[in-house]
C-alpha positions in Angstrom: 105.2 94.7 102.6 105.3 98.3 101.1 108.3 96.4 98.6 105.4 95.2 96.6 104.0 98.2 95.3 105.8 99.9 92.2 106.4 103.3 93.6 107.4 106.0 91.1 111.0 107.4 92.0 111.8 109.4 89.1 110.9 113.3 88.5 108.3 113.9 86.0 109.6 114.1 82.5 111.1 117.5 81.5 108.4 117.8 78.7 105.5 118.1 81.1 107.3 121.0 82.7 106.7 123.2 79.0 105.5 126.4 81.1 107.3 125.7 84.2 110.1 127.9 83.0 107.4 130.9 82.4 106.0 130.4 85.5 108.8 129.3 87.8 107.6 128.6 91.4 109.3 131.7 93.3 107.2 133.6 90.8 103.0 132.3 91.8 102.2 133.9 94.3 103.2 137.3 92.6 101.4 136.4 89.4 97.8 138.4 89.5 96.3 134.8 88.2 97.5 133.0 91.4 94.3 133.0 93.3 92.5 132.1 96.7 91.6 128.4 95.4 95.1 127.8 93.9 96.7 129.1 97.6 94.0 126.9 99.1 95.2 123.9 97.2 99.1 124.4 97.7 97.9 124.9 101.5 96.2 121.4 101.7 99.5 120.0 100.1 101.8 121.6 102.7 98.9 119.8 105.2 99.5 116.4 104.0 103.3 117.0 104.0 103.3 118.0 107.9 100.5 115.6 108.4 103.3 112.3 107.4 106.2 114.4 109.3 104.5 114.0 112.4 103.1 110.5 111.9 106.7 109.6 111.3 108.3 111.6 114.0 105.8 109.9 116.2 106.5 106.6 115.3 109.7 107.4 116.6 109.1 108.9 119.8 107.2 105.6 120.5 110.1 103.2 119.0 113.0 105.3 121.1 110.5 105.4 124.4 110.0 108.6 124.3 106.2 108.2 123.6 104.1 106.7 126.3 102.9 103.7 124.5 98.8 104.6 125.1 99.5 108.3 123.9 101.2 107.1 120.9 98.0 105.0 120.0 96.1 108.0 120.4 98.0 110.3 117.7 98.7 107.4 115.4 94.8 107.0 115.8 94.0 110.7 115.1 97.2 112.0 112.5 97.1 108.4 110.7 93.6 109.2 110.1 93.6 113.1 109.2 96.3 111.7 106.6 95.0 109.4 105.4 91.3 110.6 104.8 92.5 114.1 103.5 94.8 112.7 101.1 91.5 110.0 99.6 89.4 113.0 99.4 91.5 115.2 97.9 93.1 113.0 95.7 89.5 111.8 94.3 88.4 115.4 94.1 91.7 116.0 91.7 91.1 113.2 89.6 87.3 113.5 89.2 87.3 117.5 88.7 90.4 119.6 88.9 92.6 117.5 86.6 89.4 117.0 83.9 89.5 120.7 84.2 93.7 121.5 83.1 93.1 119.0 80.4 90.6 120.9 79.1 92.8 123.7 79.3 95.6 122.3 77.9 95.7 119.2 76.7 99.3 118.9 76.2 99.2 117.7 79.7 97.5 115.0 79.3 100.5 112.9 79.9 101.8 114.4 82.6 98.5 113.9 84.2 97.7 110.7 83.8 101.4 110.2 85.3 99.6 112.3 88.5 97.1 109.7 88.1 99.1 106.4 88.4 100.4 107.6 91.3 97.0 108.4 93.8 96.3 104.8 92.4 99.9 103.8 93.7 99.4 105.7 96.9 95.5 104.6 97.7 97.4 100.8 97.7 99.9 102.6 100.3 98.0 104.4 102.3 95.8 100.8 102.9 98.5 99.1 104.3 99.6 102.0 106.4 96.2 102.0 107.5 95.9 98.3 108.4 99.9 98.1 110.0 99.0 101.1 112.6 95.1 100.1 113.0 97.1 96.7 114.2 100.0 98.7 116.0 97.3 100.5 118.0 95.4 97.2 118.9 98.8 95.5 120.1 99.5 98.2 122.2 96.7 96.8 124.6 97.8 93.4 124.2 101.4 92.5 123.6 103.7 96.0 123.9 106.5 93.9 122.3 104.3 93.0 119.1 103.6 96.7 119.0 107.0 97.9 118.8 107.7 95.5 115.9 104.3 96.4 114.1 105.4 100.2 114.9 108.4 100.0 112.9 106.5 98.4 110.1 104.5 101.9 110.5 107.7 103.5 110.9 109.0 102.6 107.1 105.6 103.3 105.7 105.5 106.8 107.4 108.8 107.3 105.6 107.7 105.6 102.2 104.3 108.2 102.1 106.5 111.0 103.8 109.0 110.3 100.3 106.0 109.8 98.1 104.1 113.0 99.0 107.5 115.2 98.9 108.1 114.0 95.1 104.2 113.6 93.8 103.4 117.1 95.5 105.8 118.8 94.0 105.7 117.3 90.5 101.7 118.1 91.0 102.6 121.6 92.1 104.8 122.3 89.2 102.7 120.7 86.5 99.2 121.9 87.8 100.2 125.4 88.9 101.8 126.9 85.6 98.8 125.7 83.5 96.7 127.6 86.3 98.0 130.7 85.7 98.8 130.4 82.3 95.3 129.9 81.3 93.6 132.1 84.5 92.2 129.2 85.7 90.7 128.8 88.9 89.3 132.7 89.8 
């Protein structure tokens, strides 16, 4: 299922990383430009990294039986969906305003970003068939518990997939995005 998407597995080129080495990440938060909206947005990033840990890890608390199956349905329901709507909306929001906004700044990032791009385009395709493998997960539980274990594990993979995704699209976000922040005193 998920084999069918082209999923980006290498790092972002080293050429998009041109004030990365100015601004290194231990450095940001002691940089006087690193303000309230950047923190805000590195925050919502940690979110949607803890939000796919916990759909994961309760994917396998249900598949090892250590998840009633009826209070597994119930946080797949409500952490499949906090991940799932966070990550459209803030995803969108990046595209339509913040990255317009470091091109403008610098656009010797251009490439880099429209790399950031591809990928919520990649990830809106993943996050639809996680979305339709637990919605069904969640609907077998009430009707065949041995369909929903399968189904689960189909969820399972996926969690891992976006879990994967997040960890190396975040952080190549992070260290593209951030540096052209402070360099430029964006975002005050």
């Amino acid at each position: 299922m998920i084999d069918q998407i082209d999923i980006r597995t290498e790092s972002m080129p080293k050429e998009m990383h041109l004030l990365l080495k100015d601004y290194p990440r231990e450095s940001w938060e002691a940089n006087p430009a690193f303000m309230q909206a950047t923190k805000n947005w590195l925050g919502a990033h940690q979110m949607f990294r803890q939000l796919g840990e916990i759909t994961r890890k309760e994917t396998e608390n249900y598949l090892d039986k250590s998840r009633d199956p009826d209070d597994y349905a119930a946080r797949l329901s409500y952490y499949g969906d906090a991940l799932v709507r966070n990550l459209h909306g803030h995803h969108g929001w990046e595209d339509n305003s913040y990255f317009p906004e470091l091109s403008a700044a610098d656009p010797r990032f251009d490439a880099g970003l429209k790399v950031l791009e591809k990928d919520h385009e990649t990830l809106d395709m993943v996050l639809d068939k996680f979305t339709r493998s637990a919605n069904r997960t969640i609907k077998l539980i009430q009707l065949d518990e041995k369909s929903a274990r399968n189904e689960a594990g189909n969820v399972h993979k996926m969690a891992q997939t976006i879990e994967a995704f997040l960890e190396r699209h975040l952080s190549d976000e992070e260290e593209l995005a951030v540096p052209i922040i402070l360099h430029h005193r964006l975002r005050g």
